[in-house]
N, C-alpha and C positions, 0 to 999 in steps of 0.2 A: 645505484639509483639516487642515493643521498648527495649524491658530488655533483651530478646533473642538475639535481632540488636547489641545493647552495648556491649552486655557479651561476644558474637563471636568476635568482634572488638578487645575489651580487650584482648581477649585468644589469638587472631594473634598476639597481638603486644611482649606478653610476650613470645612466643613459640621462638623464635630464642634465646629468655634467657636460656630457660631450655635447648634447645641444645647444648648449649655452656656447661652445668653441671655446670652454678652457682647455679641456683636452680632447685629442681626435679620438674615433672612434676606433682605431687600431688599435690607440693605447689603453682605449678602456680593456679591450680583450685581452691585451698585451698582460696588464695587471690584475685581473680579474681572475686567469688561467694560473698565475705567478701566487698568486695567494691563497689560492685553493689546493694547487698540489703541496704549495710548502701547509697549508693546514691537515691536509690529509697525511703528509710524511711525519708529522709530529703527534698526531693520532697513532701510527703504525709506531712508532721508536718507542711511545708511552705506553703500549700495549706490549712491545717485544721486551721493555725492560723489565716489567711487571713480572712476565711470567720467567725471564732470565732467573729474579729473585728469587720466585717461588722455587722455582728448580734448585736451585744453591741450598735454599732452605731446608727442602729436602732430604738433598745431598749431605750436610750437615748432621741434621735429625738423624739419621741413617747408619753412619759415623759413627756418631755418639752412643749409639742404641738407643735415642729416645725418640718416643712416643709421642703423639696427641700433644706438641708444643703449640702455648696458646700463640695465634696470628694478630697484626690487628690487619686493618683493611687493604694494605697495600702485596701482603704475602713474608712480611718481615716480622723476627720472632718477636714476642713479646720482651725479651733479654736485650734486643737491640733499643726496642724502645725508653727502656729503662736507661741504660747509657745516655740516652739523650737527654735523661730532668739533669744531668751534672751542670749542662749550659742552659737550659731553658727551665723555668719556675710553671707551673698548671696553669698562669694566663698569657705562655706563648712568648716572653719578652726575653729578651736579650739583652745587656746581661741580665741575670735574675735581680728581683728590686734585693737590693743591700749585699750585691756582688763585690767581691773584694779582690785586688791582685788582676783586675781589667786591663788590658794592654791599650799604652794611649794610643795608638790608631786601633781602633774600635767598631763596628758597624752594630748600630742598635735595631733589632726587629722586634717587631710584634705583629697579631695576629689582628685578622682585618673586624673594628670593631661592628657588634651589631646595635642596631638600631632598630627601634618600634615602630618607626613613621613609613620603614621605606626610606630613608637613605640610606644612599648609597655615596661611599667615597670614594671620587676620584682624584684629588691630592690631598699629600699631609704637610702640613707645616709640625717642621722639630723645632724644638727650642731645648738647648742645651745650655747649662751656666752651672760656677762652682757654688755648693753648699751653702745658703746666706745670703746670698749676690744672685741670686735666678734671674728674677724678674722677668722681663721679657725679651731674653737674649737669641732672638731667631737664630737658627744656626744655617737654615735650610730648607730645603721645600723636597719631595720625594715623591713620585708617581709609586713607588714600588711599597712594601710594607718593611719597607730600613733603609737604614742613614749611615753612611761612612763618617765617620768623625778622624779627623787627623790634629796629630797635633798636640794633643791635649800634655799637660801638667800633671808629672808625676807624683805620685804619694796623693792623691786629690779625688776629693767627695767633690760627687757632680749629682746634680739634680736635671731629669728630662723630659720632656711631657710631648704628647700627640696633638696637634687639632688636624681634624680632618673637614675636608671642603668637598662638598657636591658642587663645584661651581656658582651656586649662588649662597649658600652659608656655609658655615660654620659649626659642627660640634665637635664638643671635647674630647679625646683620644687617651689611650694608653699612657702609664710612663714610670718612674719611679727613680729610686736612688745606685748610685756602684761609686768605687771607690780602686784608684788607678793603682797599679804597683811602678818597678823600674822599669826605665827606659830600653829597650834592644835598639841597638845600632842597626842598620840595612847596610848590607855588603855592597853598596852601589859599585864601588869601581871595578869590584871584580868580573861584572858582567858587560859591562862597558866599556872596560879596557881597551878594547880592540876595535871600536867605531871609529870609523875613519871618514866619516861625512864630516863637515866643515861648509858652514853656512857662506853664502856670500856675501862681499863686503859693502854694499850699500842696499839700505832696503826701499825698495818702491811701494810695498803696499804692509802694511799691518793691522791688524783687527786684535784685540784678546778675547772677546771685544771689551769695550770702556766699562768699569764699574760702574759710571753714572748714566749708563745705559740704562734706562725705565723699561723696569719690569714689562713681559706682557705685549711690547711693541716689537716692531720687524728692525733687524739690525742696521742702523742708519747709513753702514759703510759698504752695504752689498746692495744689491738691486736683485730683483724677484725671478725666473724665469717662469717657476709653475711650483704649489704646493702650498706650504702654513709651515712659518715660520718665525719663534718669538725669543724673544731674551729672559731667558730665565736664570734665576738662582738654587745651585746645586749646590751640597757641602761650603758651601761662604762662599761660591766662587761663580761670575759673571760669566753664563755660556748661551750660545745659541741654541735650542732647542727644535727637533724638528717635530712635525705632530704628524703630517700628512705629506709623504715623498719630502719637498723642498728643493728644486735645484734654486743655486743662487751662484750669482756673477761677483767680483769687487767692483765696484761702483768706481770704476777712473774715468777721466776726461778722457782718455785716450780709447777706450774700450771697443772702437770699432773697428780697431787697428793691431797692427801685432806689434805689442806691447813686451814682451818677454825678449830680452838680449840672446847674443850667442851663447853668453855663459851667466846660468842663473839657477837660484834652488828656490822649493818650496816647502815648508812645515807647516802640518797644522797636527792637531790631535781629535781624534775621537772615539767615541763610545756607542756599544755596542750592546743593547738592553741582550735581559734573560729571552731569551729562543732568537734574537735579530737574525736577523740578514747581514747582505755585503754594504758596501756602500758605492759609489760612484766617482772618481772625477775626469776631468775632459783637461787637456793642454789645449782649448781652444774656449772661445767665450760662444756658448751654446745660445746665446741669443742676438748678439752685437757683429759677429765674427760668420755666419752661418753659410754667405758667400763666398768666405774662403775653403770650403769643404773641409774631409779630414775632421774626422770629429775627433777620433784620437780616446776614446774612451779607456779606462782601467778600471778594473773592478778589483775591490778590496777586502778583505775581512779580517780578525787579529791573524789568520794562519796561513793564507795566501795572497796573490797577486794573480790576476789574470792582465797582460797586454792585449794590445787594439790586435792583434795580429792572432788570435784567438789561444795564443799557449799561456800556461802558468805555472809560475814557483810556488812550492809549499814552504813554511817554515820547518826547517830542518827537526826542530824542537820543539813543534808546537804537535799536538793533534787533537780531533773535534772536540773532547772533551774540556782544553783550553778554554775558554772565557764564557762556561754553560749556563755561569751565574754574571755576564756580562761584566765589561773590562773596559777599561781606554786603551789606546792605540798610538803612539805615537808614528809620523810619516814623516819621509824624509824624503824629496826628490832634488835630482843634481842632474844638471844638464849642462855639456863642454864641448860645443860644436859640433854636436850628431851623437855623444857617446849619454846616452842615460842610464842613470841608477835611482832605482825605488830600495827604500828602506824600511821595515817594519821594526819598530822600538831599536834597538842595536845591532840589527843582523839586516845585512843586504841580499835580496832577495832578485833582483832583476838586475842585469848589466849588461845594456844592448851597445855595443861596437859602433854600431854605424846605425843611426835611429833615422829611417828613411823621412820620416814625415817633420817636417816643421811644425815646433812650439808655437801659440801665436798670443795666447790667453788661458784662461782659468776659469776651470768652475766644479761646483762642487754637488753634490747631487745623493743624499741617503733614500735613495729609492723604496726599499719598505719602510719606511717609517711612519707608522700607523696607529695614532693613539687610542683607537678604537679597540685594538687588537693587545694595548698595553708595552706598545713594542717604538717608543719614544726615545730616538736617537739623539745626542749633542754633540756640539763642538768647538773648540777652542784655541786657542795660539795661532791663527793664519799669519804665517810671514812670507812673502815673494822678495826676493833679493839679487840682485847682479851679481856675479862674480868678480873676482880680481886674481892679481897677480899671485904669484906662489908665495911660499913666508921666506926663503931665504933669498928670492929676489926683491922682496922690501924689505929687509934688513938692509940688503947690499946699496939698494937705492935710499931710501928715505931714513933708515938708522931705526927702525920698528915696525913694528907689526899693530893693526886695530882688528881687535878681536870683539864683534856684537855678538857672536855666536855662542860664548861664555854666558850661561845663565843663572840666575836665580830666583828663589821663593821670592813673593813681593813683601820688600821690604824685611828681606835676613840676606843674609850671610850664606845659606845653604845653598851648594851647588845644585843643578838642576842633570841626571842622569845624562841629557844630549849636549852637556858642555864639554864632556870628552870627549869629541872629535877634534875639536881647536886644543885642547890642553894635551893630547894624545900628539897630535902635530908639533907642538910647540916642544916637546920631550924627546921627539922623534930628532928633531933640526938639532934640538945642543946636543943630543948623544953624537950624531955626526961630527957638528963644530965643536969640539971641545973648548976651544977660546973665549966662546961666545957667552957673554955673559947680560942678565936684563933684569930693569926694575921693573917692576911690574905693579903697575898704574891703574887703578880705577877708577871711574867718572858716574855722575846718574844725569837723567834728567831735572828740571826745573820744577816737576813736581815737589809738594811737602815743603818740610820745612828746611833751611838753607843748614842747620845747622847738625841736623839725625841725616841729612845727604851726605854733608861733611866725613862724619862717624861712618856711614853705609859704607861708604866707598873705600875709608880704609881698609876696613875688616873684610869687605868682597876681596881686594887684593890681596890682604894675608891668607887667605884660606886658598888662594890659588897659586900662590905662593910654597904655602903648607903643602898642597896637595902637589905638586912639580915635586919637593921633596922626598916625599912618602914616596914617590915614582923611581926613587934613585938619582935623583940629580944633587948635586954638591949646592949645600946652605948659602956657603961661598960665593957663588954664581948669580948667588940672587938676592934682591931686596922687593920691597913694596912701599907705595906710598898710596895715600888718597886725595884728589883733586874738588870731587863731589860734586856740582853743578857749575863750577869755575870756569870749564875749558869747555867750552861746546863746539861743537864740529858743524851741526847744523841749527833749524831753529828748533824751540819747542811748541807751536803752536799748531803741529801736526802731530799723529801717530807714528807717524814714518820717523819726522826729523828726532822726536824723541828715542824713537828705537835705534838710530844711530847714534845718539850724544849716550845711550846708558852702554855702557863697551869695558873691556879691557885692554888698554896696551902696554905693549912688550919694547920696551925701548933700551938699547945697546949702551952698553957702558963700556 
């Protein structure tokens, strides 16, 4: 009877929406029915797991021969509890205030503060800075109660403090002091090794979106189809937020048109709050495009792939319990005159032969995304790009290779985990050619300043350099130089033409 109580409640509250003709009234049902069963299935798993516990608990107790072991509220021992003040201090924080030996990627929580008035928090601004130096070094803003922090400086006292926002103010939150120990390396290439996706060689559309994208506004480079959607700042870094569904188009001159070549790929990244959903996108532009039919839908999440043709791949590696405290995603789609591949992080997942339907557009769509419900999806890195010719037929033609598919941190040196598919490629062609030998050239954009581009672009090519080494290729074989914002291929007064002037090339000696 409570699911009938709800669902009517729900259907009242959206009915003045469908009147107004943002959304039809199909689709109110549509979402209505959609967010009611997923709230009752997560009622039922919170309930099964609970008494899962109790059961275990028992079963232990039993075991052991004891007794009357104190509970607290969830059915877990009181012994389990105890294990847990190692990481958390009695006001809930992580690390505890004057934690020592904190690992510099980090994620600080706390528990949601109370207040006397009646507020209520619904975002926090972090402010994170070293010992002496605080002041008001925002690091971030967080719907949830913790902050991922990356990055940070080893051996190093940090100081970090809470404010929390109702939307219209301001009070003071949580916070305290920890102190970082050494560095662990991340095994990146070992899990990468073997991605063979390879971006295409010119790009037509790019989003990150812009840094100087203002907070709080709709993203300047897409246009709306239906939902709430704003730019926000997450861990230091400029993303699009979705509050309420959100589908959204790229905003091209061309967009009523089929825009997308025979041979062309798409990346973008995103994330996936604690209890989310799938997400959406379309190879057609769902509001410009609608007359060419073929909607073309896929449905996403970190562990499958659903195609328009209603089957889907699971990730061979992942299972539900994968990203339960929510995750980013990287995507990869390639497409080579009918044959498509979807990619989730490093592992390919979908590989259709003969893909009946015509590409024509893009759009992208996180369908629950419900800030009401605390289930606030983002996303980041959009790139659409043409394909080109193989790598050992521009060597043979042109005497190099231009690789924009080579990535890094903004502004280092770090390779980025999806740059091994071009550098996988490019290891692949000299172990065949053994002759073949390159220096290996990097470029930035016009951004900054003329002379740390300079410097960037050496160091980008040494470390891909380095790393074609450490792969097994002869020292011999290869050199590197850096060019910096010298050579440009196209202009910089676009996104696009910047994202092709910042590259790596491989040129034959």
């Amino acid at each position: 009877m409570k699911k009938y109580v709800f669902l009517v409640s729900v259907f009242m509250m959206l009915l003045p929406i469908a009147a107004s003709g943002q959304i039809s009234l199909k689709k109110v049902l549509e979402r209505t029915k959609e967010k009611t069963d997923r709230k009752i299935e997560n009622r039922i798993e919170n309930k099964l797991d609970n008494a899962v516990d109790k059961t275990l608990d028992d079963v232990e107790d039993s075991a052991s021969g004891k007794s009357g072991t104190a509970k607290n509220s969830t059915g877990n021992s009181a012994s389990r509890k105890e294990s847990a003040s190692s990481e958390e201090n009695s006001s809930g924080l992580y690390p505890a205030n004057g934690a020592t030996e904190v690992p510099v990627n980090v994620t600080l929580k706390w528990e949601t503060p109370q207040y006397d008035d009646g507020f209520k928090a619904v975002l926090y601004e972090v402010y994170v800075g070293e010992k002496g130096d605080f002041g008001n070094n925002l690091a971030g803003t967080s719907r949830e109660n913790e902050f991922s922090c990356k990055d940070l400086k080893t051996n190093t006292t940090y100081e970090w403090s809470v404010k929390a926002s109702d939307g219209k103010r301001y009070m003071p939150g949580p916070g305290g002091t920890f102190t970082t120990g050494k560095a662990v390396a991340a095994p990146m290439n070992v899990q990468w090794n073997k991605f063979d996706f390879v971006p295409g060689d010119k790009v037509i559309f790019e989003d990150g979106p812009d840094p100087m994208e203002e907070n709080g506004e709709f993203p300047s480079r897409w246009d709306l189809v239906e939902g709430q959607v704003e730019i926000a700042s997450v861990n230091g870094e400029t993303v699009m937020m979705f509050l309420d569904g959100g589908k959204i188009i790229p905003y091209l001159k061309n967009r009523d048109q089929d825009y997308l070549p025979d041979v062309f790929t798409i990346e973008f990244d995103f994330y996936t709050p604690k209890g989310g959903n799938r997400i959406k996108f379309f190879l057609s532009d769902q509001k410009n495009q609608t007359h060419m039919g073929n909607a073309q839908e896929f449905d996403v999440t970190p562990i499958r792939v659903d195609t328009p043709d209603g089957n889907y791949v699971e990730h061979s590696q992942r299972d539900y319990s994968y990203c339960e405290n929510g995750c980013w995603t990287h995507v990869s789609i390639a497409y080579t005159k009918g044959k498509l591949k979807v990619y989730l992080d490093d592992t390919r997942l979908v590989n259709i032969p003969h893909y009946e339907l015509n590409p024509t557009g893009f759009t992208f769509y996180p369908y629950f995304a419900d800030a009401a419900d605390n289930e606030v999806f983002y996303a980041k890195n959009f790139r659409i790009a043409e394909g080109g010719v193989k790598y050992y037929d521009r060597v043979m033609t042109e005497g190099k290779i231009i690789c924009n598919g080579i990535r890094f941190d903004v502004n280092k040196a770090t390779l980025k985990a999806e740059s091994m598919g071009p550098i996988n490629n490019i290891f692949e062609l000299m172990q065949k050619q053994p002759d073949l030998k390159f220096s290996v050239e990097g470029h930035t954009d016009s951004d900054g300043d003329e002379t740390a581009n300079q410097k960037l672009s050496e160091e980008r090519a040494k470390i891909v350099e380095e790393q074609l080494i450490a792969m097994g290729i002869s020292a011999e074989r290869l050199s590197s130089k850096g060019f910096g914002e010298s050579k440009p291929i196209d202009n910089n007064s676009t996104a696009e033409g910047k994202a092709n002037n910042r590259r790596v090339e491989f040129v034959k000696f």
